[in-house]
C-alpha positions in Angstrom: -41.7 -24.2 -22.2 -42.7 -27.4 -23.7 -40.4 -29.8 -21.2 -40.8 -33.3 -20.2 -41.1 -33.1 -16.1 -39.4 -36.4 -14.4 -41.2 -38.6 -12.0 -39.8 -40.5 -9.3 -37.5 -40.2 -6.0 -35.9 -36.9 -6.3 -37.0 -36.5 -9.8 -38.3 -33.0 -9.3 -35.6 -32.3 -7.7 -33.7 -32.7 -10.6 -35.7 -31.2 -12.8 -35.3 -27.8 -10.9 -31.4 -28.1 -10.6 -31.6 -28.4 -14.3 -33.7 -25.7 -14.8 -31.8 -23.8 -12.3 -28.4 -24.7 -14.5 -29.7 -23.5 -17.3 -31.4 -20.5 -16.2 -28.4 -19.1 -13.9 -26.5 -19.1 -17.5 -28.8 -18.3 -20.7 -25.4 -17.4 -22.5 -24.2 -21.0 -22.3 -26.1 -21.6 -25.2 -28.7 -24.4 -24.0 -31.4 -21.9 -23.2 -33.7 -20.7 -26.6 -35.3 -17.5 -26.9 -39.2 -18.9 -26.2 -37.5 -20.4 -22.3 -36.1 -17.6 -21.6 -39.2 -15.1 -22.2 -41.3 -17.9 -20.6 -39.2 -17.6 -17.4 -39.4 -13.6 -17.7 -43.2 -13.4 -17.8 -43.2 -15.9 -15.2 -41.5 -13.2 -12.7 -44.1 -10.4 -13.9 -47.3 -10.7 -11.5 -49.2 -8.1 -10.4 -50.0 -6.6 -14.5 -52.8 -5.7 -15.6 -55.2 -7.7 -18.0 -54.4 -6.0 -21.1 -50.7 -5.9 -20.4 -51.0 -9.9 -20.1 -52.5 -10.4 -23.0 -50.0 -8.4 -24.7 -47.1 -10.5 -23.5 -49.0 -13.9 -23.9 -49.5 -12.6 -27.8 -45.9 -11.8 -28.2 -45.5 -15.3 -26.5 -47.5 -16.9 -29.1 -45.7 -15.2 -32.6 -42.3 -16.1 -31.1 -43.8 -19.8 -31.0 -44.7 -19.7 -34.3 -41.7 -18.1 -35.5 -38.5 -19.6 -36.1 -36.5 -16.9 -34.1 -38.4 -18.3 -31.2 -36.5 -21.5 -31.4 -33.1 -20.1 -31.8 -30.7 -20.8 -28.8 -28.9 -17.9 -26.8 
């Protein structure tokens, strides 16, 4: 989730609403496919090694590929 993160008085603040917005919603058509996988492995702790280098490979094709970028 390449984003650009906003300094300044309540700027993180901001940023997380927006984030929030856009996460609470991924049908609304602003989230792609590589955000919303990002924000999925973000919620799995706890795995084992192998099984997070599995998802962080399947990370990296859908970076490289164009399906990656497509929005929801």
């Amino acid at each position: 989730m390449d984003r650009e993160i906003y300094i300044g008085e309540n700027g993180l603040e901001k940023q997380i609403m927006q984030d929030l917005e856009r996460t609470a919603n991924p049908a609304d058509g602003l989230m792609t496919v590589n955000e919303l996988v990002g924000g999925y492995l973000a919620t799995k702790t706890g795995v084992r090694q192998s099984t997070r280098i599995g998802y962080v490979t399947v990370q990296r094709i859908l970076k490289k590929e164009s399906f990656g970028n497509m929005k929801i």
